[in-house]
C-alpha positions in Angstrom: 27.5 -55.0 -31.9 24.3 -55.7 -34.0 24.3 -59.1 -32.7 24.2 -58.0 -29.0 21.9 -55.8 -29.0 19.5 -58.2 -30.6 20.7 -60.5 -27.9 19.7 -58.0 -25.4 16.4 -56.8 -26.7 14.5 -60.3 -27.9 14.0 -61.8 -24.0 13.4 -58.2 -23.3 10.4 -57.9 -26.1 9.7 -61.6 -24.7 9.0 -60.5 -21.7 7.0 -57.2 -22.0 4.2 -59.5 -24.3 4.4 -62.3 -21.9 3.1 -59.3 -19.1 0.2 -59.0 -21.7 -1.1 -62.5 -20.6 -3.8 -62.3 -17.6 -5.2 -65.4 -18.7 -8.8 -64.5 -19.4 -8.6 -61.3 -18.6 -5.3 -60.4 -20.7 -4.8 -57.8 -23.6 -5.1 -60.9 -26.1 -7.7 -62.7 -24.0 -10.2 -64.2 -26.6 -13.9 -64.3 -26.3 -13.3 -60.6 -24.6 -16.8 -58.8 -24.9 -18.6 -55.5 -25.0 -19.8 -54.8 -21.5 -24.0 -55.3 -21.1 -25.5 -52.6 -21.2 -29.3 -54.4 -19.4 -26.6 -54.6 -16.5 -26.9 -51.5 -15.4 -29.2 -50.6 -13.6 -31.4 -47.0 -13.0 -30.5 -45.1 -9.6 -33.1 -42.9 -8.1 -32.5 -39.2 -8.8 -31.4 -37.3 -5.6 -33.8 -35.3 -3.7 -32.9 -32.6 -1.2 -35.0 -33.3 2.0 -36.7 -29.9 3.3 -35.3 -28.1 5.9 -38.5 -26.4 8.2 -36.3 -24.4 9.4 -35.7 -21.8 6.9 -38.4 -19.0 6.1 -39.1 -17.4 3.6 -37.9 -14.0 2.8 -39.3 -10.7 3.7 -38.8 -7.4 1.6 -36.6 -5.2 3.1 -34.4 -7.2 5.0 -30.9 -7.4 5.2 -29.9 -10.9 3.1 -28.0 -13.6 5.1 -25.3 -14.1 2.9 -24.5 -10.5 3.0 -21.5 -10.9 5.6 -18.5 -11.8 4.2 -16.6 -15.1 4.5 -13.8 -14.5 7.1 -16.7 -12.7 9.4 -19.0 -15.9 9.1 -15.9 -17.8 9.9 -14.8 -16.2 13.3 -19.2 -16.0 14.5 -18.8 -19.8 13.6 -15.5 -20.3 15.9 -15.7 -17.7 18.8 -20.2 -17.1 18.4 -19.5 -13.8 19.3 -19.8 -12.1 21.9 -20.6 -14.0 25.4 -21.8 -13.5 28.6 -19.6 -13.7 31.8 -19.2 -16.7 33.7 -19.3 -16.0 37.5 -15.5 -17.1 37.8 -14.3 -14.8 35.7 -16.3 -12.2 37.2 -15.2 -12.6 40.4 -11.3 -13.0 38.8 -11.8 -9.5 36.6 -13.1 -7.7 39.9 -9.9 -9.1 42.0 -7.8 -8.0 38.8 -9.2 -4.5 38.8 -10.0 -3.0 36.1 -12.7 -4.1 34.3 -11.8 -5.1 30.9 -13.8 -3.7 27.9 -17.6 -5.6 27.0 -16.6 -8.1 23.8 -12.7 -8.0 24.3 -12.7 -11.7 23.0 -14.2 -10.9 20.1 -11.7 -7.8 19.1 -9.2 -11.0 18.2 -10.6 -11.7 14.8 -11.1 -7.9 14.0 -9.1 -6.8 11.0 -8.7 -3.6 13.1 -6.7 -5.5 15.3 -3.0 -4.4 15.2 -1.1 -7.6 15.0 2.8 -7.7 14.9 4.8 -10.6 13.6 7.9 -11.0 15.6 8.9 -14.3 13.3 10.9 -17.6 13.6 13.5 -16.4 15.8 11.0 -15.6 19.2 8.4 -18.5 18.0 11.9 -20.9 18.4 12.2 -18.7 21.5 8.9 -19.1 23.1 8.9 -22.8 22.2 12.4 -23.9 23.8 12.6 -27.0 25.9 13.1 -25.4 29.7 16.7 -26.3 30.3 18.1 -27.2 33.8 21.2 -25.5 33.5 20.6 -22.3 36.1 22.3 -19.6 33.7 19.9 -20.3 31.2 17.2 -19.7 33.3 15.6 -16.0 34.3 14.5 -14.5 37.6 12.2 -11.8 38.3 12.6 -10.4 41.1 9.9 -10.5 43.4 8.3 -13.4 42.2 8.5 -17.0 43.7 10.1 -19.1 42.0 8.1 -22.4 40.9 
């Protein structure tokens, strides 16, 4: 049992040192230095370019950073409230009521009820249309596309 197991392990130790070998850049590689440290040589140190565009603070107003990250977030992706392109004017007015000044921006308000109906009507909403004509819904009145 000893005998096979020696067997089994010398090409096995044979090999794992022969994986040590990289030629001149090997584990046992001879004439292997210390790197140079002239080599090396000095970067500049980083400078932040000015920005003109900032000013400088005055006393008494509000700071900048004051608002809060999600806020800053949703002025970066809707920028707030905007004006009325004649299109949609002319749309709201055929619609009727007028809809309320900054509706579009009520989206992002934490005020905002918002109700998770889950999985099930996200599947739902996101099924293939199907040919078959009992899976498919009417309403009446409406012409069909």
């Amino acid at each position: 049992m000893i005998k096979r197991n020696l067997a089994a392990a010398l090409p096995l130790a044979m090999l794992a040192l022969a994986g040590c070998n990289g030629g001149s850049k090997g584990v046992f590689a001879a004439g292997k230095g210390s790197p140079n440290e002239f080599a090396v040589g000095r970067a500049a140190p980083l400078v932040v370019p000015p920005d003109f565009a900032l000013v400088p603070p005055r006393p008494g107003q509000p700071r900048p950073q004051e608002a809060d990250s999600s806020t800053q977030a949703l002025s970066a992706l809707f920028g707030g409230q905007r004006p009325v392109s004649q299109g949609e004017a002319v749309l709201t007015a055929q619609a009727g009521n007028p809809p309320t000044p900054g509706v579009r921006s009520e989206a992002g308000d934490p005020a905002t009820t918002v109700v998770n109906k889950g999985q099930a009507t996200r599947d739902l909403l996101n099924a293939p249309v199907s040919a078959d004509p009992q899976a498919n819904a009417t309403t009446p009145g409406a012409t069909p596309k």
